[in-house]
C-alpha positions in Angstrom: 14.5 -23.3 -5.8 18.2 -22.4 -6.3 19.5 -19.5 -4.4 21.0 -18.0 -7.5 17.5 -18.0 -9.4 15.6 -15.1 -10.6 12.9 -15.8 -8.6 15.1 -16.5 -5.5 16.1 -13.1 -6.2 12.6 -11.9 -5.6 10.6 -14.6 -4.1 11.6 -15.0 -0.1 10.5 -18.7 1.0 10.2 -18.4 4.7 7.9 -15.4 4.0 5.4 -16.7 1.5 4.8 -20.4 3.6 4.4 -17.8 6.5 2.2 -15.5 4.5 0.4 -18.7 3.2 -0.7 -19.2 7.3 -1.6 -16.0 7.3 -4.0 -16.0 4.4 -5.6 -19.3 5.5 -6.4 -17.6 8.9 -8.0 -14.8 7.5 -11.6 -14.1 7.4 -13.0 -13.6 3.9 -15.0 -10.5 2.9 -18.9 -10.8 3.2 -20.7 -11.8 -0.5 -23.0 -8.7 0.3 -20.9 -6.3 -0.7 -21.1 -6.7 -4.6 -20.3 -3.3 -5.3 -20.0 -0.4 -3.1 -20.0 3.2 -4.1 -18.7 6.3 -1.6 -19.9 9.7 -2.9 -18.1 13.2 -1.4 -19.3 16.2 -2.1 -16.7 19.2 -1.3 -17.7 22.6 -2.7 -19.5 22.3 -5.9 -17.3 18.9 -6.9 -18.4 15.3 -6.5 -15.9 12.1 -5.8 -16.4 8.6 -6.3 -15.3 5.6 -4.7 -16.1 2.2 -6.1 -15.4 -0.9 -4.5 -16.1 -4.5 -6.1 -15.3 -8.1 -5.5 -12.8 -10.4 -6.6 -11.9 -13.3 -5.4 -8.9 -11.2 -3.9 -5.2 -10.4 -4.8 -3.4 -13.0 -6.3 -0.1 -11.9 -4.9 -2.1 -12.3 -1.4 -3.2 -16.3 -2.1 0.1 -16.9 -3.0 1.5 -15.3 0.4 1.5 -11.6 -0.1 2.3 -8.3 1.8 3.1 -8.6 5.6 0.8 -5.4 6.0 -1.9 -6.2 3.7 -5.1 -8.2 4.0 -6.5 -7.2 0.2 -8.4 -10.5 -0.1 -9.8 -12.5 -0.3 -13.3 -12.6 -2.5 -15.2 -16.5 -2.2 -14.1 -17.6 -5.5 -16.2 -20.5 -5.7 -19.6 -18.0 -4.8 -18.6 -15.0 -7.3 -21.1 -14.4 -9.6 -19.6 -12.2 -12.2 -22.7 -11.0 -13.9 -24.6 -10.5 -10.3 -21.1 -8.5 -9.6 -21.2 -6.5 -13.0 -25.1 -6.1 -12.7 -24.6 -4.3 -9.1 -21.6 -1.9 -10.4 -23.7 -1.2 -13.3 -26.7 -0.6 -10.9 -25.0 1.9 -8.3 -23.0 3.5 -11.4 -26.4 4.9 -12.3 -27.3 6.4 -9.1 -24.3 8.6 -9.5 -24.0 12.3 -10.8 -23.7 12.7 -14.6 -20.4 14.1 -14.1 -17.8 14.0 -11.6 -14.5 15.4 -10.5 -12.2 12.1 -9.3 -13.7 8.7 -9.6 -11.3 5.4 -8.2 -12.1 2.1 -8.9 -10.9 -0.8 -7.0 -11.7 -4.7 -6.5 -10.5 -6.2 -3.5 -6.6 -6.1 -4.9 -5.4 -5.1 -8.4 -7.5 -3.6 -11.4 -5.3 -5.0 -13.9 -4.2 -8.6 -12.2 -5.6 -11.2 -14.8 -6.0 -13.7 -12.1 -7.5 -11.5 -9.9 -10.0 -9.6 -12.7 -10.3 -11.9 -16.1 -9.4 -9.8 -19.2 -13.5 -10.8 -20.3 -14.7 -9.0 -17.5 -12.2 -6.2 -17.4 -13.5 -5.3 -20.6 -17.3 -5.8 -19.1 -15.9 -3.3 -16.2 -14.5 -0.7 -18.6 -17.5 -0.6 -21.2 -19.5 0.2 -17.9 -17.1 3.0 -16.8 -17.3 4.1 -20.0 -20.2 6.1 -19.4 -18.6 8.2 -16.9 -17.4 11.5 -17.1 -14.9 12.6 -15.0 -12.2 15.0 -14.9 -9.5 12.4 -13.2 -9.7 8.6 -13.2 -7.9 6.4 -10.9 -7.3 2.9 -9.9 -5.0 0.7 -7.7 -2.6 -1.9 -9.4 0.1 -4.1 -8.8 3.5 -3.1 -10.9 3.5 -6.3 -11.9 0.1 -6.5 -13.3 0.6 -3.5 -16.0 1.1 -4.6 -19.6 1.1 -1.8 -22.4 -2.2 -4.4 -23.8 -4.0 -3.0 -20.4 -3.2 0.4 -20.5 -4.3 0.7 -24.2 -7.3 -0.6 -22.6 -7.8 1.4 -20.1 -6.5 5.0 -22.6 -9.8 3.5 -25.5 -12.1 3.0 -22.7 -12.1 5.7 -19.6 -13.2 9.3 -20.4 -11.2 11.5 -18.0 -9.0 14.1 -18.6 -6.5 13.0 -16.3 -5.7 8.9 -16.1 -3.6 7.4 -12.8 -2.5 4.2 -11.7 -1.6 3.9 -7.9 0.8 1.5 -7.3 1.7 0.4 -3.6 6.1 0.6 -3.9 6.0 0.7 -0.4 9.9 1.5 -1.0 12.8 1.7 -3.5 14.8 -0.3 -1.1 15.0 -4.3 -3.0 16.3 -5.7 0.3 13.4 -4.1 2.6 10.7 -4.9 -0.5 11.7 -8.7 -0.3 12.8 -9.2 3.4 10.1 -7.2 5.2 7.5 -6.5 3.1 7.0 -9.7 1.1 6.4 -7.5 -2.5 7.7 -10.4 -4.6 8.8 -7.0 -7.1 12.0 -5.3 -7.5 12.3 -1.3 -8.0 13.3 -1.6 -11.4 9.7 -3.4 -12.4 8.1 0.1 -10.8 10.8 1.9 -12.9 10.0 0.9 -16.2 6.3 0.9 -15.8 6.4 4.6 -14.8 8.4 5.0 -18.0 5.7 3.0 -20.2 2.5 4.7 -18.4 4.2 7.8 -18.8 4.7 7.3 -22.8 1.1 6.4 -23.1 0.3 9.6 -21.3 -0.6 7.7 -17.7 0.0 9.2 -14.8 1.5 7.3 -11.7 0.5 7.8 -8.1 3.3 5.6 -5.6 2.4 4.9 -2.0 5.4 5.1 0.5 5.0 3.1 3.6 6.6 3.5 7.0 6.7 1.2 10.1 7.9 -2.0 8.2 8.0 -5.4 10.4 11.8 -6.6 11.1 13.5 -3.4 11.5 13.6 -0.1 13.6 11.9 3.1 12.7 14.6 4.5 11.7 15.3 2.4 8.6 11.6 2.7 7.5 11.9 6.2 7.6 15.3 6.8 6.3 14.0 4.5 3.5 10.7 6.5 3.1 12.7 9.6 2.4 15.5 8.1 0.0 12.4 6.1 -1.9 10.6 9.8 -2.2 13.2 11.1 -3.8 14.0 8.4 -6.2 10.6 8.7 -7.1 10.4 12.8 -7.9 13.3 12.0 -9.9 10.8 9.4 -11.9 8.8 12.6 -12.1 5.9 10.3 -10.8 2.7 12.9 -10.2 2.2 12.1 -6.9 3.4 10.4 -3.8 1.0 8.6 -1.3 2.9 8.3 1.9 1.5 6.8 5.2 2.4 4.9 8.1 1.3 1.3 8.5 -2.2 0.6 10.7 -2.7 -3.1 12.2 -5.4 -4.6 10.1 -6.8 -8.2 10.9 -5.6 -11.1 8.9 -2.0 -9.2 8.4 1.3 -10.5 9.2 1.6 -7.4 11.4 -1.0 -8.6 13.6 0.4 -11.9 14.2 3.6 -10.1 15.0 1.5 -7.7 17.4 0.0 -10.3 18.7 3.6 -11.9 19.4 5.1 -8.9 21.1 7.2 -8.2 18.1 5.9 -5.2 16.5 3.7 -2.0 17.3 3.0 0.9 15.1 4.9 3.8 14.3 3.4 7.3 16.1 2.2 9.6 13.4 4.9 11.9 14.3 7.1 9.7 11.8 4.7 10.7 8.9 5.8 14.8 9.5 9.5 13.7 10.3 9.4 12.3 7.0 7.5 15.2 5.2 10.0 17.4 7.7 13.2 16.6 4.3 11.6 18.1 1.6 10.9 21.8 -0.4 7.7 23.2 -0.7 7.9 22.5 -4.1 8.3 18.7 -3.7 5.3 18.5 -0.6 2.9 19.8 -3.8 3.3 16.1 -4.9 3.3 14.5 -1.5 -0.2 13.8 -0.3 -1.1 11.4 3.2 -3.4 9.1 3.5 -4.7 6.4 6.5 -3.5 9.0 9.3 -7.6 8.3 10.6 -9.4 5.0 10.2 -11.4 5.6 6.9 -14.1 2.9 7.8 -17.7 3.0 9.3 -16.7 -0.3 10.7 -13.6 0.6 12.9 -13.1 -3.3 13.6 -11.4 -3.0 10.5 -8.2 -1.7 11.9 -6.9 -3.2 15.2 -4.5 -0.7 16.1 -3.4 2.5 14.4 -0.6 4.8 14.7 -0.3 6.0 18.2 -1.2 9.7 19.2 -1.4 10.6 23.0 -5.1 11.5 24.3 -3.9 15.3 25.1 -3.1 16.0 21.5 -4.6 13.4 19.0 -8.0 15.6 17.7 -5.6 18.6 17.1 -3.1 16.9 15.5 -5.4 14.8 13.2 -7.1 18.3 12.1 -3.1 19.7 11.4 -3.1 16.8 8.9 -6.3 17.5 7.8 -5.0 21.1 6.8 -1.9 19.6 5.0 -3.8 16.6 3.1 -5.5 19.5 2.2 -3.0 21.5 0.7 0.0 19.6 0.6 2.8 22.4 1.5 5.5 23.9 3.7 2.7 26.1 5.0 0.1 23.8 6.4 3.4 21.5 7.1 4.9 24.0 9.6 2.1 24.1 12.7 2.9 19.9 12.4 6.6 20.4 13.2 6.3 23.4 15.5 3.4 21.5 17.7 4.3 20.8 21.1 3.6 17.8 23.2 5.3 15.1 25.5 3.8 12.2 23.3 6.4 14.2 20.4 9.0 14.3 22.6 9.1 11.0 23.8 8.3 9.3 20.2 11.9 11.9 18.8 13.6 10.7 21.9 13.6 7.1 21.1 13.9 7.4 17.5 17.0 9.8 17.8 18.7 6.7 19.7 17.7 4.6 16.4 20.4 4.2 14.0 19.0 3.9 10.3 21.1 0.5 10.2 19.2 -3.5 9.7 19.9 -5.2 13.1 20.2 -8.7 11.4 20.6 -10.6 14.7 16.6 -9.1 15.2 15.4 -9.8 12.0 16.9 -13.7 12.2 15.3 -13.9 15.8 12.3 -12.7 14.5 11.6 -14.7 11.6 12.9 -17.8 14.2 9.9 -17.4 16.4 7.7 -16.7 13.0 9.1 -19.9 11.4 8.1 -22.4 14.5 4.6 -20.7 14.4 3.8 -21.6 10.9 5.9 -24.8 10.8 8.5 -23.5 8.4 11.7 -26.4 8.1 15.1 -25.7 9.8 16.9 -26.5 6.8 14.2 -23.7 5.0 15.0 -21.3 7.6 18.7 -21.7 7.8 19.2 -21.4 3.6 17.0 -18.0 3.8 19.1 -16.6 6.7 22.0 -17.0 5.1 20.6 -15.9 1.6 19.5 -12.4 3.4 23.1 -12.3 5.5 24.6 -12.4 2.5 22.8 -9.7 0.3 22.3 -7.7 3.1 25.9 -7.4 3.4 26.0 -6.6 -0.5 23.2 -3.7 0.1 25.8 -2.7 2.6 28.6 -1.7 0.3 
């Protein structure tokens, strides 16, 4: 593949054969869960949550996200009628009408090699029988066609209609080099514009604690991407910091020595830059481990002992009601776990250390085998851009 190609542009080398070992060390999910279905109640409102399987993100078999671990499904044991006779099944257990219902596979709703265009249809004429005031599920960028959100516009009934996308950042360099996302910025740009024509609301998720470089840069890049963003006039912002889940790049790089989450002080240093009018479109999410089974995550972003049940309940209040209000006790709280964690990042300079990044993809590359000549072309590929990004 020629440095000056397209898909060099997009595609990093060292990082999918990397990613590749990755995926092929992972653990694939347990057949039993066909379908799974998480009902809230809060007030007089219900939520849904519906999980099904896939045989897993297609991005992720080819050698996907560095944080992620979104497949992968048994391919070869998926029985798509058992799959659609289960959703169908627990679909009917539910309340005739609910507030917010998300939908999910393992990956992408709309990823054709991930979901089949004969059984998304399948999937949506089940929905269809849903009524719901807001209707969301979780894409790719690269995955949304104007076909599929026609689809999805003739077959949900909600008043309200999001796609969440993971950008992870605005930053092309960071979205390639750190984060594997095999997309560019402008991809999420003119699907916001399509969705938005079609009457499709967008929901971004915003990342911090990327692998390769210092807090700093995650955050400053979590604050710029935020902004760029509002400006799309997406409805709302998902921002959280990056948890150790098994199967991920970032644990192989825990495991290595050469990367440890961010504290959760970084999510309200973040939140710390904007109006009370932009936190109303800022929402948090993955500050607590989420699952029954806590195995799930290996290690999540660090709180001290002393403070960590107080702190989690301060989020609490602002995922609540997203605001400089229920923001403020977060940023006036004191404890020496803060202090230390804005001690060291004050030192950080929001700059790429390249000598870091080539020293950590080094010890990555004689891990998972990856060619000296491979190596050396990629390094000097991201030397060179990064300068670029630079002026």
């Amino acid at each position: 593949m020629s440095t000056n190609s397209d898909e060099y542009r997009l595609v990093n080398p060292v990082l999918r054969q990397v990613m590749k070992g990755v995926y092929n060390r992972r653990r694939s999910f347990p057949m039993k869960y066909l379908c799974d279905i998480r009902l809230e109640r809060i007030y007089d409102q219900f939520f849904a949550q519906i999980f099904f399987m896939s045989r897993g993100c297609s991005h992720d078999l080819k050698g996907g996200c560095t944080m992620c671990n979104y497949g992968y499904g048994q391919e070869h044991l998926l029985d798509q009628e058992a799959v659609l006779k289960e959703i169908r099944y627990k679909i009917e257990q539910l309340p005739k009408r609910l507030h917010e219902v998300v939908v999910s596979p393992i990956g992408s709703m709309l990823d054709e090699e991930e979901v089949p265009h004969d059984f998304l249809i399948k999937v949506f004429d089940i929905l269809s029988d849903i009524k719901c005031n807001e209707f969301t599920c979780e894409t790719r960028a690269d995955s949304i066609s104007c076909e599929k959100l026609r689809l999805l516009k003739d077959n949900i009934r909600a008043d309200k209609i999001t796609l969440e996308i993971g950008v992870e950042s605005t930053d092309d360099w960071l979205l390639r080099n750190s984060i594997n996302k095999n997309t560019e910025f402008k991809t999420v740009q003119d699907v916001i514009e399509t969705a938005h024509s079609m009457g499709i609301q967008i929901c971004a998720n915003i990342g911090i604690g990327f692998p390769f470089v210092n807090e700093a840069v995650s955050i400053s890049s979590a604050r710029s991407s935020i902004r760029k963003l509002l400006e799309q006039n997406v409805s709302c912002i998902a921002l959280f910091a990056y948890n150790i889940r098994p199967g991920t790049l970032l644990e192989q790089l825990w495991r290595m020595g050469l990367y440890q989450c961010t504290s959760l002080w970084a999510i309200a240093e973040v939140l710390s830059s904007f109006s009370d009018v932009q936190l109303r479109r800022i929402q948090i999410s993955w500050y607590r481990n989420y699952y029954e089974e806590k195995s799930k995550i290996l290690h999540m972003p660090y709180l001290c002992d002393d403070c960590r049940e107080d702190v989690l309940a301060l989020f609490d209040a602002y995922r609540n009601d997203p605001c400089q209000k229920t923001l403020q006790p977060l940023l006036s709280y004191q404890c020496k776990c803060k202090d230390e964690w804005y001690a060291g990042y004050r030192m950080q300079k929001p700059e790429i250390d390249f000598l870091n990044v080539q020293n950590m993809y080094t010890a990555l590359s004689k891990e998972f085998s990856v060619s000296a000549e491979l190596l050396e072309k990629e390094l000097i590929y991201m030397a060179r851009t990064l300068s670029e990004r630079r002026k």
